[in-house]
One Martini backbone bead per residue (centre of mass of N, CA, C, O) as a GRO file, in nm:
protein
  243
    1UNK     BB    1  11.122  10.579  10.222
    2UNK     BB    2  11.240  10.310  10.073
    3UNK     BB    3  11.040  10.004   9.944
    4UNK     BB    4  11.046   9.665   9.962
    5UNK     BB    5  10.798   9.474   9.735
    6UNK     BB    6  10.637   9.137   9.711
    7UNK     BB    7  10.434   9.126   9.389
    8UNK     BB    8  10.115   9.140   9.227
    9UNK     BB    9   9.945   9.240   8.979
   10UNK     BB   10   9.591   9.275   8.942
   11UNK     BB   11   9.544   9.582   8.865
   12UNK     BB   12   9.437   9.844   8.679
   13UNK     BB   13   9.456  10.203   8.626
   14UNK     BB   14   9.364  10.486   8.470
   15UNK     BB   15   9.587  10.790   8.486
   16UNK     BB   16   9.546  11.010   8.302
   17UNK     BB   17   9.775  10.945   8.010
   18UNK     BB   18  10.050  10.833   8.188
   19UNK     BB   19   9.914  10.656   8.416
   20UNK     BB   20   9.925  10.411   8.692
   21UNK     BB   21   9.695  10.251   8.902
   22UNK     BB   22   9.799  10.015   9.112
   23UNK     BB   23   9.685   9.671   9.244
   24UNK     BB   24   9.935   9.508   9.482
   25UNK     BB   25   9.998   9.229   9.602
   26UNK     BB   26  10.128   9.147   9.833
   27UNK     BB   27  10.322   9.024  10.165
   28UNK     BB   28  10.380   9.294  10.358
   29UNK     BB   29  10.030   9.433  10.346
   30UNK     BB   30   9.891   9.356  10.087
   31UNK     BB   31   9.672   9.530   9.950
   32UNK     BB   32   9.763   9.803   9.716
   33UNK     BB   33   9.827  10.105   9.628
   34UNK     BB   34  10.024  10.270   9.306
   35UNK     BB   35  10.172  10.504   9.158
   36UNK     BB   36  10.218  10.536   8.853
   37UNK     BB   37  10.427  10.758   8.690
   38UNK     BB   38  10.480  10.749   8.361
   39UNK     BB   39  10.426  10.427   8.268
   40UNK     BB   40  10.263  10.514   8.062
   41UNK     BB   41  10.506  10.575   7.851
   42UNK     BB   42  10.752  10.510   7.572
   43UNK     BB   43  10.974  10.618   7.766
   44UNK     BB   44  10.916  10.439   8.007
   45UNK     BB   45  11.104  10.162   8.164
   46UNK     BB   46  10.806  10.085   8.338
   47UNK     BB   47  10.612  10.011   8.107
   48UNK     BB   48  10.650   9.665   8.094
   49UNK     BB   49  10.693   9.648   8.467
   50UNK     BB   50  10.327   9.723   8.528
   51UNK     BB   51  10.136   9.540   8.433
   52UNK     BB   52   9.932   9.278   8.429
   53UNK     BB   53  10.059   9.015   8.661
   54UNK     BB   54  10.321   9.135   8.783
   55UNK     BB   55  10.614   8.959   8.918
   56UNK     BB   56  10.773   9.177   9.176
   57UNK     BB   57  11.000   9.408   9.299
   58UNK     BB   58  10.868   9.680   9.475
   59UNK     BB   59  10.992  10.034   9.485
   60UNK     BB   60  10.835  10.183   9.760
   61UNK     BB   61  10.640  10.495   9.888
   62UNK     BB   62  10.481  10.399  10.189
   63UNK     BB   63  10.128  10.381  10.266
   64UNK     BB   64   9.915  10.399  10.432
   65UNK     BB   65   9.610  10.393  10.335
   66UNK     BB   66   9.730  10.501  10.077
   67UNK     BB   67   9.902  10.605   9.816
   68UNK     BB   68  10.184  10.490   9.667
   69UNK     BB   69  10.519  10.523   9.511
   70UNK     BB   70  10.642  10.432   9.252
   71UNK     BB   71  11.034  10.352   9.186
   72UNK     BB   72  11.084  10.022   9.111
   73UNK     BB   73  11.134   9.730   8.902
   74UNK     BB   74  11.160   9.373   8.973
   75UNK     BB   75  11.198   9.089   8.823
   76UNK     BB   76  11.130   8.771   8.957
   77UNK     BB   77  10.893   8.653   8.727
   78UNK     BB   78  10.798   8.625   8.358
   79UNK     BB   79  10.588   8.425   8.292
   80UNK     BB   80  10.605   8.348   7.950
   81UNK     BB   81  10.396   8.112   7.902
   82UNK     BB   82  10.121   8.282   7.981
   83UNK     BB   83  10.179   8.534   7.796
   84UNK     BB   84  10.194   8.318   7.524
   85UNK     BB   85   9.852   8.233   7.625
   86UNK     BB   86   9.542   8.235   7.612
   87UNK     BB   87   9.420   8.028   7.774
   88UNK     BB   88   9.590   8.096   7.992
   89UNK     BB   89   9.513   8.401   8.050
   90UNK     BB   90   9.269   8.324   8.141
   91UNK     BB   91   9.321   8.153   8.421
   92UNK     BB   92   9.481   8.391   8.510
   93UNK     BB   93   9.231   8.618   8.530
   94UNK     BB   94   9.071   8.412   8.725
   95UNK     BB   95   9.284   8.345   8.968
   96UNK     BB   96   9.305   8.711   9.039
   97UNK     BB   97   9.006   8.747   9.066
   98UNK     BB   98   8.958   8.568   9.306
   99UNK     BB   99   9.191   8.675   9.485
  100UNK     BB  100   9.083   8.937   9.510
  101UNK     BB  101   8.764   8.908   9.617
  102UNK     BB  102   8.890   8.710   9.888
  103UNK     BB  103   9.044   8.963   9.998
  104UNK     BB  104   8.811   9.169  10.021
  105UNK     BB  105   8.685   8.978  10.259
  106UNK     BB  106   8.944   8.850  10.444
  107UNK     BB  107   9.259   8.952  10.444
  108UNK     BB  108   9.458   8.694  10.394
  109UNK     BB  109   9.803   8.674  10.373
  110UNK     BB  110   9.765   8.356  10.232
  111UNK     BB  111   9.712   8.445   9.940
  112UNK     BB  112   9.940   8.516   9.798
  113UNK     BB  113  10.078   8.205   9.815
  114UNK     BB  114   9.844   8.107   9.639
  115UNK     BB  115   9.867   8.264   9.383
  116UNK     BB  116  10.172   8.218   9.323
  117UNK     BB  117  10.177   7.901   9.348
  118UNK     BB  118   9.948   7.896   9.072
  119UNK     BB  119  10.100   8.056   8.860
  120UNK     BB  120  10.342   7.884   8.837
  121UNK     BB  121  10.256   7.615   8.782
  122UNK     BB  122  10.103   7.715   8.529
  123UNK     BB  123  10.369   7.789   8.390
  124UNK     BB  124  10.479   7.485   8.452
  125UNK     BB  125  10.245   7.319   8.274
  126UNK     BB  126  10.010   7.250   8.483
  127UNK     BB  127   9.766   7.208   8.445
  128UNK     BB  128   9.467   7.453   8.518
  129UNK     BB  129   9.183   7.293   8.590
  130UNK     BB  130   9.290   7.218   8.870
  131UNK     BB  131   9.440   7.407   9.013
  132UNK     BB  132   9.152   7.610   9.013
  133UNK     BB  133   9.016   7.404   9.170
  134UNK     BB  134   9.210   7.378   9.423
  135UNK     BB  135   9.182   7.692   9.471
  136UNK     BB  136   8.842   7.697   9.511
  137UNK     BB  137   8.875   7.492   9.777
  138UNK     BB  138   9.060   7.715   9.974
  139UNK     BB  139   8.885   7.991   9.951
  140UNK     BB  140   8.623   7.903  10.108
  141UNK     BB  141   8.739   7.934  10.412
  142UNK     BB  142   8.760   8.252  10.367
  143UNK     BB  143   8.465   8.317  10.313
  144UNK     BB  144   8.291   8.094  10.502
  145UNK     BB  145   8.292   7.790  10.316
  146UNK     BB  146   8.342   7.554  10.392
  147UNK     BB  147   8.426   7.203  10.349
  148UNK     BB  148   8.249   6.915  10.447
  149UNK     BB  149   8.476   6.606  10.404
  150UNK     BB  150   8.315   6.360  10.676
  151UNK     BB  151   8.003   6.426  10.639
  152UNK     BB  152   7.740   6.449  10.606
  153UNK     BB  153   7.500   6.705  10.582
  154UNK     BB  154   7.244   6.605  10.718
  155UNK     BB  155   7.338   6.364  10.962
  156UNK     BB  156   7.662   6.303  10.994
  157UNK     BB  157   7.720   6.087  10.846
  158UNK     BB  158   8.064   5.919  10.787
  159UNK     BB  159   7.857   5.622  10.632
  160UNK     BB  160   7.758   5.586  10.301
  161UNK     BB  161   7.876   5.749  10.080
  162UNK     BB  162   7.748   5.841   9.756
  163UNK     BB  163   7.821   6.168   9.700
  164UNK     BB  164   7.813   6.496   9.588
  165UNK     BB  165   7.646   6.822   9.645
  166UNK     BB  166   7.635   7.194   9.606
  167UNK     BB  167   7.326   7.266   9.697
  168UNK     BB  168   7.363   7.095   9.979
  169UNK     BB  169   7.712   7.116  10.025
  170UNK     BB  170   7.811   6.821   9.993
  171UNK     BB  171   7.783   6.509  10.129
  172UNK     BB  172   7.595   6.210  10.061
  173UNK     BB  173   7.404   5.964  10.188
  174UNK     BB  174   7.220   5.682  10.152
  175UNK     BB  175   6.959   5.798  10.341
  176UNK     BB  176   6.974   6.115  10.173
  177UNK     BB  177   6.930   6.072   9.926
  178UNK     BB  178   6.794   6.251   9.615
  179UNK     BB  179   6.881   6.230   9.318
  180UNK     BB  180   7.141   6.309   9.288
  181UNK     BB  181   7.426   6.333   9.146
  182UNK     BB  182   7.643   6.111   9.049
  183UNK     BB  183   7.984   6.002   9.224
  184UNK     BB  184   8.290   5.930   9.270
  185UNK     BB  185   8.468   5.834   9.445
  186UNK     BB  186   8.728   5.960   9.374
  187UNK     BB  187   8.605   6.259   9.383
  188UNK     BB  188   8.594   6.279   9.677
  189UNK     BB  189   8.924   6.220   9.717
  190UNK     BB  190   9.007   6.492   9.564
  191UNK     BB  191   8.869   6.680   9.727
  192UNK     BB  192   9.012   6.625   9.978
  193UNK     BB  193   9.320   6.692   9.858
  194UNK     BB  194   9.313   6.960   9.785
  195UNK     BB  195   9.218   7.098  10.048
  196UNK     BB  196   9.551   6.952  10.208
  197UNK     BB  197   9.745   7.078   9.986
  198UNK     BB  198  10.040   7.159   9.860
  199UNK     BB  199  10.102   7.352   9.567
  200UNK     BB  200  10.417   7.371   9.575
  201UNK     BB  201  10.451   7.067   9.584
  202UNK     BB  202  10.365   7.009   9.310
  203UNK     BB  203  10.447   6.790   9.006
  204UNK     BB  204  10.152   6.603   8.942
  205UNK     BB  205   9.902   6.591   8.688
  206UNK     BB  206   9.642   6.293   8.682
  207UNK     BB  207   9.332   6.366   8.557
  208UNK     BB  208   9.015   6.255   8.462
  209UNK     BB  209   8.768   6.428   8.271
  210UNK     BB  210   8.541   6.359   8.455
  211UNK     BB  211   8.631   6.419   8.724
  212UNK     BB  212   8.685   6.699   8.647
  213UNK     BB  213   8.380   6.738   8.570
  214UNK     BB  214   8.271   6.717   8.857
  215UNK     BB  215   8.475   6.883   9.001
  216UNK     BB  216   8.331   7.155   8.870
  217UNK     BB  217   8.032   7.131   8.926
  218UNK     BB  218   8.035   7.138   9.209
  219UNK     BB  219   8.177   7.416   9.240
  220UNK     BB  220   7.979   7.579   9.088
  221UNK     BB  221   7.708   7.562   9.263
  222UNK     BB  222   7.876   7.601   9.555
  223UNK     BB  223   7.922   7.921   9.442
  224UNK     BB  224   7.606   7.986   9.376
  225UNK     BB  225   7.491   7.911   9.656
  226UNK     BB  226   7.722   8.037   9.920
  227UNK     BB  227   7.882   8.318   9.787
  228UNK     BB  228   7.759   8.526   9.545
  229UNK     BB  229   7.963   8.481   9.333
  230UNK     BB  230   8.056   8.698   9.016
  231UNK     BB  231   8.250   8.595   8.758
  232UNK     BB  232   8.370   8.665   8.407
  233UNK     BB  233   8.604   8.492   8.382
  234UNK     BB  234   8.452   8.262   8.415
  235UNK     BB  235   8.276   8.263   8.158
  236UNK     BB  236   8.550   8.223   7.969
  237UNK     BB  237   8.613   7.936   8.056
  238UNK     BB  238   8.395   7.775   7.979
  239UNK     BB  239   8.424   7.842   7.662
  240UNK     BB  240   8.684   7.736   7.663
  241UNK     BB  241   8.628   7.444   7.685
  242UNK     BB  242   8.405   7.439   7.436
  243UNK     BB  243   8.638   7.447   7.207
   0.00000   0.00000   0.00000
């Protein structure tokens, strides 16, 4: 029996000559394995909604932990902006690469709707490295390294947070401090932010470059302290920063 599943292709492999293993997370099972069989064939009319990034509806004969069969898809949004801006896409393939590998962690249902509406957003033209910021403090929660932003990481304490430092893994208070770099009250207000907001919900970011910049530096820190994680796609965005 042919079923639809709502799904977002995060990355393929090829088979064969003429084939793609899909690997798309759904909606309705989570990430799986889906064969496409000749959709690499310039005569196959799935040749271009098999892709890497594609968000849509798919028609396949599911099995259970083992490779589904793709029998047609039909796009949900074609997400135009993102894939014809190389900087986007850039964006596009570190927030796909974060949600694939915190997945295959954590297995949350949750992660679907962080990525589709992450994905969103940024075709929707709002900032990109605010996203990927709020997307990356979102992710920790699954990874079990969430942020502690109510309170010292050291002693506990509430009130004179003068900090927040990546290595040490969160706020630091003024008898706590030990000469880490100094971040604007604001900046940990935003982080505070990120972590609380709905996605889905924003219309509008409009962060000042310190402050993203600060806290991009806290959060590379913090995923290089605590995750353990190293994502190739992460050192292409440091890059185009720099441009």
């Amino acid at each position: 029996m042919i079923e639809e599943v709502t799904g977002f292709i995060v990355n393929t492999v090829d088979f064969g000559d003429s084939s793609l293993i899909l690997n798309i997370l759904t909606k309705e099972h989570g990430l799986i394995g889906v064969m496409g069989k000749g959709v690499k064939s310039m005569k196959s009319r799935l040749r271009t909604v098999t892709q890497k990034f594609t968000y849509g509806s798919f028609y396949i004969y599911y099995k259970k932990e083992k490779l589904s069969l793709l029998k047609d898809v039909d796009i949900i949004n074609p997400l135009t902006n993102l894939h014809q801006n190389i900087t986007l896409i850039g964006f596009l393939n570190y927030v796909t690469e974060l949600i694939y590998q915190v997945y295959k962690e954590s297995e949350s249902p949750y992660l679907f709707d962080l990525l589709i509406d992450t994905v969103i957003k940024m075709n929707e033209g709002l900032d990109p490295e605010v996203l990927v910021n709020i997307l990356e403090v979102k992710c920790l929660s699954f990874l079990g390294v969430g942020l502690l932003l109510d309170e010292c990481v050291s002693c506990g304490k509430k009130t004179e947070i003068v900090t927040i430092d990546g290595d040490r893994g969160g706020l630091i208070c003024k008898n706590c401090y030990q000469n880490e770099p100094l971040v604007s009250l604001k900046t940990i207000q935003l982080l505070r932010m990120y972590y609380y907001v709905d996605i889905k919900s924003i219309q509008k970011l409009d962060i000042k470059k310190e402050q993203k910049k600060e806290i991009n530096r806290f959060l590379n820190l913090y995923y290089s302290r605590y995750t353990g994680m190293y994502l190739k796609s992460k050192d292409f965005l440091e890059k185009l920063k720099d441009l």
